[in-house]
C-alpha positions in Angstrom: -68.7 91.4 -15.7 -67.4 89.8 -18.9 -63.5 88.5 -18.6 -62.8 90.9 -21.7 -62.7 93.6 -19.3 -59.9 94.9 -18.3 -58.4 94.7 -14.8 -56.1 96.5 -12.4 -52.8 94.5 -12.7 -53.3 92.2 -8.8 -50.0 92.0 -6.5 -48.3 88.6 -6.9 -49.7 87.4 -3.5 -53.5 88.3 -4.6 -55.0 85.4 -5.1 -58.3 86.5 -4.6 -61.1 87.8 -6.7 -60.1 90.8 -9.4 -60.7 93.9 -8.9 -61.9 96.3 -11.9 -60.0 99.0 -12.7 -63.0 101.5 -12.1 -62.2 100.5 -8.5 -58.4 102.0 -8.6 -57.9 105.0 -5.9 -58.9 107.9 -8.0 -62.1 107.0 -9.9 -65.4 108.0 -9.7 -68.0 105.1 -8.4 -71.6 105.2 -7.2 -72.4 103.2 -4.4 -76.0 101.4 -4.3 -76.9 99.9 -1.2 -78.2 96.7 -1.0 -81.6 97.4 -0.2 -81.6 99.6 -3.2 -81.8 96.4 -5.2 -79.5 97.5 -7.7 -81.5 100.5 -8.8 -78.6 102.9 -9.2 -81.0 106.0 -9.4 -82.6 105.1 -5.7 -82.7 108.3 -3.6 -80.5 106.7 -1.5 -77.2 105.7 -3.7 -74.2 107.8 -3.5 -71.7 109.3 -5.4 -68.0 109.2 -4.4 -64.4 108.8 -5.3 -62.1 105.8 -4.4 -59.9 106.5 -2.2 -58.0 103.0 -1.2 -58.8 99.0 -1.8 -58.0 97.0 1.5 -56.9 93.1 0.6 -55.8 92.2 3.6 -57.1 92.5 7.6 -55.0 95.4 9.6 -55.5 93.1 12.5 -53.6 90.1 11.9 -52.2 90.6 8.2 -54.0 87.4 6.2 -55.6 88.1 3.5 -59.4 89.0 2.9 -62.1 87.0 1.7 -63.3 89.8 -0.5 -61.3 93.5 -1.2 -62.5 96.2 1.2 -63.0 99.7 -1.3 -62.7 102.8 0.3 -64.7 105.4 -0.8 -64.7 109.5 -0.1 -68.5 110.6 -0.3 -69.0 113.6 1.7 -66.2 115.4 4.0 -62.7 113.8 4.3 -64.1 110.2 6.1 -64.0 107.3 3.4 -66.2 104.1 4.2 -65.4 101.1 3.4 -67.9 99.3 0.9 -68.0 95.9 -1.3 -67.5 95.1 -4.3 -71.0 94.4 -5.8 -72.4 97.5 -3.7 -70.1 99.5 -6.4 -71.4 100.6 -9.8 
């Protein structure tokens, strides 16, 4: 993703990796697994909505390596899913 793109304003205390605005709670995302390699039409990608973004662990508070994006596909359960495996 180019830089020109625009992104979801970070809290001060992110300093990790930015996270597109497609990825606010709300918006619509298709997930592609990674065996899918990519291939967003695979029988086996999903559509869903996002329901939260997860930047730091519930177990001890520090921050994430990578954002955790919640995502509603079927039913009221959200799973959590990376990044990259978001189109």
């Amino acid at each position: 993703m180019s830089e020109s793109h625009s992104y979801r304003d970070r809290p001060s205390w992110w300093d990790g990796p930015k996270i597109p605005k497609r990825f606010a709670p709300g918006e619509h995302v298709r997930y592609v697994p990674y065996h899918a390699n990519g291939d967003a039409s695979h029988p086996d990608c999903e559509n869903g909505v996002v329901t939260s973004i997860r930047t730091h662990s519930p177990v001890d508070g520090k921050p994430l390596d990578e954002p955790i994006i919640f995502v509603r596909f079927r039913g009221d359960t959200s799973q959590g899913c990376k990044m990259d495996q978001l189109k």
